[in-house]
N, C-alpha and C positions, 0 to 999 in steps of 0.2 A: 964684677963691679956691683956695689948696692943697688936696688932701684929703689924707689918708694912705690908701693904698689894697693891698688884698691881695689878689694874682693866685693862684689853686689850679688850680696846671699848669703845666712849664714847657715844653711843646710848643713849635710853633708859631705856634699860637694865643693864649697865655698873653707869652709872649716880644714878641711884634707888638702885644698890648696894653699890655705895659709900655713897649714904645718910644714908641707915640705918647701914653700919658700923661706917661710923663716928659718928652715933650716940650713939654705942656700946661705941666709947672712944677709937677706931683703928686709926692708921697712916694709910691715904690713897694716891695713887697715881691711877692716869687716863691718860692712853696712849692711843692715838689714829692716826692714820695711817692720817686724814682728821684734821681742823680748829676747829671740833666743832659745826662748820654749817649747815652741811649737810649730808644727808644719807636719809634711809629710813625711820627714828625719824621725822625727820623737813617734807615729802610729806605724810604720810599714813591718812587716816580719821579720826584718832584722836578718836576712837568707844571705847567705855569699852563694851564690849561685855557679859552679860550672856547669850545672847542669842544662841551664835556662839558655842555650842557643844556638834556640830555632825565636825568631825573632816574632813580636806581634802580629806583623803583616804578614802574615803564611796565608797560603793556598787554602779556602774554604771561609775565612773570617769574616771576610764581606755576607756571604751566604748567612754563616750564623748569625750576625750582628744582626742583619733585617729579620730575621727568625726570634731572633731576640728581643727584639726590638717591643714587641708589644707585649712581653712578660715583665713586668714590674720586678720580679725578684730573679732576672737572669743575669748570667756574670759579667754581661759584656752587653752593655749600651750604651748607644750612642742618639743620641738625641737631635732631630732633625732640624736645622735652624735657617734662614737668611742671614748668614752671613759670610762675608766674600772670605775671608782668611782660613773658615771651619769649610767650606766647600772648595776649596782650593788643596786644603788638607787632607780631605778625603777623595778626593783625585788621585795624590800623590800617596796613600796609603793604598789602594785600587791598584795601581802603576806597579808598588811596589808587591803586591802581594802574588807574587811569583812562584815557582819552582826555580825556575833561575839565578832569581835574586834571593832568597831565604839561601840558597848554595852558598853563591857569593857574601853569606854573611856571617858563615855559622864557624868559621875558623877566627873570623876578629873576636867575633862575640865571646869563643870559649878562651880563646887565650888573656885576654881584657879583665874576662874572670878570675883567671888563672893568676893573672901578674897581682892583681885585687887583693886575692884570699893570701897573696905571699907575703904582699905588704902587713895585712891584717897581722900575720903571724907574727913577722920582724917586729912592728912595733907593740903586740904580745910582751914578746920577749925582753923587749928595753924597757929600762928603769923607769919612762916615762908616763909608764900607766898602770890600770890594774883592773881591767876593765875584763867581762863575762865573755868566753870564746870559747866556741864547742865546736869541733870537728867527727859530728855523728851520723853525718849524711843525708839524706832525703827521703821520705818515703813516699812515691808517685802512686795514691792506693785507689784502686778502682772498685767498681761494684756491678760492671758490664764487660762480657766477654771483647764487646766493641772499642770498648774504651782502653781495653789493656792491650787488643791486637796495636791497638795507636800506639800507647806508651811504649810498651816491647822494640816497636819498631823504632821509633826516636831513639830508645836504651841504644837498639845494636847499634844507630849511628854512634853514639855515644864513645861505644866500644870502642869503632872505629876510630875515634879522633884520641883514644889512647887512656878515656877514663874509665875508670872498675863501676860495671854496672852488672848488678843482677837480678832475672826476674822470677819472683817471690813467688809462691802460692801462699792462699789464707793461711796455712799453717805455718809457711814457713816466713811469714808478719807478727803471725802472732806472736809465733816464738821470741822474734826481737820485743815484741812492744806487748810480755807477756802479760802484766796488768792496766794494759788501758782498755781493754776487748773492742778489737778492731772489726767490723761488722764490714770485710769487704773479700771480693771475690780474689783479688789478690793484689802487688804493688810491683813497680818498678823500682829497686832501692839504690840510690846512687851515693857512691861511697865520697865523693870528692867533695860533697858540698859541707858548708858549716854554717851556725848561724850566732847571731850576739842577743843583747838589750841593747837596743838603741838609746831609749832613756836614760840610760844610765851611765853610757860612753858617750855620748854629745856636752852633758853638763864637765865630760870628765875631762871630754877635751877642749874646751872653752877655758877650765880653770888651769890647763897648763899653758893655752896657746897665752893668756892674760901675764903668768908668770914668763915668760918670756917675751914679753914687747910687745905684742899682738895689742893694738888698738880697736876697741870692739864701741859701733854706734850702734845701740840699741832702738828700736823704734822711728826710724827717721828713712822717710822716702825719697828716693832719690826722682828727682824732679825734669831734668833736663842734663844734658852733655853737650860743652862746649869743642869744637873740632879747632884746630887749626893745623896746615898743610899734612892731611889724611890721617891727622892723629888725636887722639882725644887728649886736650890739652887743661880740663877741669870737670869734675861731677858737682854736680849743681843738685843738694837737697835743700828740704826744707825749710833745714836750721841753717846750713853752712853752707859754703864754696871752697872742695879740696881741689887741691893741684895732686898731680902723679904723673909717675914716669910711664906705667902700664895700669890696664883694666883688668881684669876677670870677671868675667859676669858668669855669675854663677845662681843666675836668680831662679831657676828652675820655671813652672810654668808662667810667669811674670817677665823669663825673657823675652819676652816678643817685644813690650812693651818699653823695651831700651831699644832693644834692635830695630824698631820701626823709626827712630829718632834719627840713629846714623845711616840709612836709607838701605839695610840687608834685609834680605829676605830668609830668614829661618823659621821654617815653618816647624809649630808645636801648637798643642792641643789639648789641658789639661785633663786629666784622668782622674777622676776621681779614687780612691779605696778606703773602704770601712776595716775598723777595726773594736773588737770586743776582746778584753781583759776579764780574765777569771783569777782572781787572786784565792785560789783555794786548792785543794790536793786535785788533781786530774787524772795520775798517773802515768800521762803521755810522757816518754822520755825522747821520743825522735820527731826532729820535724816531719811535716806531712801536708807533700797538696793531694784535698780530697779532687780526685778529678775530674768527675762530670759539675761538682761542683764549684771548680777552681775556688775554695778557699786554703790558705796557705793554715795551719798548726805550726805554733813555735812553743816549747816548753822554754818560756826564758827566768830570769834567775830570781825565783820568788812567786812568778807566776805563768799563764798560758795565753797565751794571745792566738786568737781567731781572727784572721785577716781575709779578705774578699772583693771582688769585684774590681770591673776597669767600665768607669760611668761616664763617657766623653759628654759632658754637657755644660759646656764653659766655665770660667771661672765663679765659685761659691762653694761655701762650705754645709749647705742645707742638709740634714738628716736627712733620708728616707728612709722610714722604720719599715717599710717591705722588703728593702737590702739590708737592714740590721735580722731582721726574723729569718733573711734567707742562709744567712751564715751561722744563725744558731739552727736551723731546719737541720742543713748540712751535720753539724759537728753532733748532732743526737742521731742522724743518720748512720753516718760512719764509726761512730765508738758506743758501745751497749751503756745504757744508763748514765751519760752524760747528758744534763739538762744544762742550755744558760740559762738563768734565772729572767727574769723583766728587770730585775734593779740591775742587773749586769748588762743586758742592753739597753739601760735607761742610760747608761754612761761611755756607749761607744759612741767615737771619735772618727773622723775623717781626715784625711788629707789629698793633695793634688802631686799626682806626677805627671812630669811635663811630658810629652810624647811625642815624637817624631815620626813622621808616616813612615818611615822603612823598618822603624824598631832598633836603629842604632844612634849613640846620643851622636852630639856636636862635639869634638874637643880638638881647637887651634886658633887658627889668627884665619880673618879673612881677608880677604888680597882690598879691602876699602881700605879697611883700618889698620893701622901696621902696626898699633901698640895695642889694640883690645883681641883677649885669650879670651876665645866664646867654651863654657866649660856648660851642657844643661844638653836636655830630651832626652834622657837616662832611662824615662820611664819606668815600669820595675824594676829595675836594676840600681837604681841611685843607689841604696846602700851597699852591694855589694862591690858598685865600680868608685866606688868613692874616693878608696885610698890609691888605684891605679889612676885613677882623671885626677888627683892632686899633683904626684909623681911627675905625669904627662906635662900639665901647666908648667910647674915648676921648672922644666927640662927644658919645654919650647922656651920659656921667658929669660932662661940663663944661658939662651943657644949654646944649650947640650944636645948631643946625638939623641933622640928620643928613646924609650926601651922599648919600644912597639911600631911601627906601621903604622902612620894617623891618615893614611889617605883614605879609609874606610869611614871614616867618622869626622873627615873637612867639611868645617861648616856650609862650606860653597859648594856641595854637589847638588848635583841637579836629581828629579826626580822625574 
């Protein structure tokens, strides 16, 4: 049966849900607070990750983060604040930063990816698009024996859970990534991952979700939500008042800000990441996170993006040219004679991923609300879980058998 349905976000997340409900034979609409241009969709590295899960909250991060904490140019800060929601959060990131629980999380994580990159391919494949998709892997490149015993050991889980990983010496990096001169001790190179342009598959899929029915409000905040008997019975923005049959929220670090309305508690955190574009020859052909540096390398289609950092310090999009200098420090670090320029980081960009203290996003219904699908806390992962959290929505709101496991990622667990 149709429903009329209304996505709140036009991310990544938001956009992959409307695809495969429209595909289902749904009325869809896509509201968004922004143009459509911009967010953290259009700057992140563009990674499909099977790689990536061992989740945020692992064992040791608390430790680094306060270590971190008074380096201005380190990967991961978090910024101390009075406020009940950000120390509530960090509680439950504490809680979850386990051996335990990183266990308990790293078979969702990698299969989530897995369903992700399959989607990614299939719709590759169909006449529907035409969009940049490279499946060349990862390169995990270190420059301390310390840092690679880490990686190695992550790799062998790897192994274990059934993906092709191998670990590199300097030569045998080089050899792959023979002209970009890789200045590192050696890499973990993981064969399963891929990555895209973002920029250039967001515009690409707006202009087919448009050609096909997809009602898109640009620019327009959504204000308030009317309930009636535990359901959301109208979205109330600033221009209008829609009716629907179901929600999606899919607002990324801005859901809280819905969900505090209908009285849930989903606790997210935004994260900030920087990101610097080199539109010039690099040489790099494989992606690459430099590691003690955690910034991500993408060769995407025209040019190189330099991506970095997770800056938990509420919502804003403020520069800090100490984290723009740390990711160009990094990428002259790791590959011989690459400079960014200052006009090149005169023009890096930021955006916000929402973050979840356990490091796995939200994606279902919660037992308040019986018609709003909470689809956000993706964290690094937005892009590459994008097209399997559309799939997912789609499936819960046409009560279909879902293709995954969602009790890992129910908005109502506890932490």
């Amino acid at each position: 049966m149709s429903k009329n349905i209304i996505v709140i976000g036009g991310g990544i997340i938001g956009l992959c849900s409307a695809y495969y409900l429209q595909k289902e034979g749904h009325q869809v609409t896509v509201i968004d607070k922004s143009d459509f241009t911009s967010g953290a969709s259009f700057v992140n590295a563009g990674y499909i990750t099977p790689s990536h899960f061992i989740p945020l909250a692992a064992p040791g991060m608390i430790t680094k983060g306060i270590k971190w904490m008074f380096n201005s140019e380190s990967p991961f800060y978090v910024k101390p604040r009075l406020d009940l929601d950000f120390l509530k959060w960090t509680w439950a990131f504490k809680k979850s930063a386990t051996a335990a629980k990183v266990e308990q999380s790293i078979k969702p994580i990698k299969d989530i990816n897995l369903f992700s990159r399959d989607l990614y391919e299939t719709m590759k494949k169909s006449t529907d698009f035409n969009f940049h998709y490279e499946q060349k892997g990862l390169l995990m490149c270190y420059k301390s024996d310390e840092v690679g015993e880490e990686e190695w050991e992550i790799g062998e889980r790897g192994i274990k859970e059934g993906l092709k990983v191998e670990n590199l010496s300097s030569e045998a990096a080089n050899k792959l990534e023979p002209k970009a001169g890789l200045n590192v001790k050696g890499a973990v190179y993981y064969h399963s991952d891929a990555h895209m342009t973002p920029n250039h598959f967001m515009p690409e899929m707006i202009n087919y979700l448009k050609s096909e029915g997809v009602v898109f409000f640009p620019n327009e905040k959504v204000l308030d939500i009317e309930m009636s008997n535990e359901s959301i019975s109208k979205v109330i923005t600033d221009k209008q008042v829609l009716t629907c049959d179901e929600v999606v929220l899919a607002a990324g670090s801005w859901s809280p800000l819905m969900t505090k309305k209908l009285g849930l508690k989903i606790p997210i955190q935004a994260g900030k990441g920087y990101r610097i574009n080199v539109n010039r020859e690099t040489n790099i052909s494989i992606p690459a996170i430099l590691c003690e540096a955690k910034v991500a390398v993408t060769p995407m289609d025209g040019f190189t993006r330099f991506a970095g950092t997770m800056e938990v310090a509420g919502i804003n999009h403020s520069i800090n040219p100490n984290r723009v200098n740390a990711i160009a420090k990094a990428a002259k670090s790791y590959y011989n004679n690459l400079e960014i320029s200052e006009n090149e980081k005169m023009y890096a960009s930021c955006g916000l991923r929402p973050c979840s203290p356990d490091g796995l996003p939200y994606i279902g219904k919660s037992s308040k609300c019986k018609n709003l699908t909470i689809a956000t806390g993706h964290a690094m992962m937005g892009w590459s879980l994008g097209p399997a959290t559309g799939k997912l929505v789609s499936e819960i709101i046409s009560n279909k058998k879902t293709a995954l496991d969602l009790s890992p990622f129910h908005p109502d667990r506890t932490f």
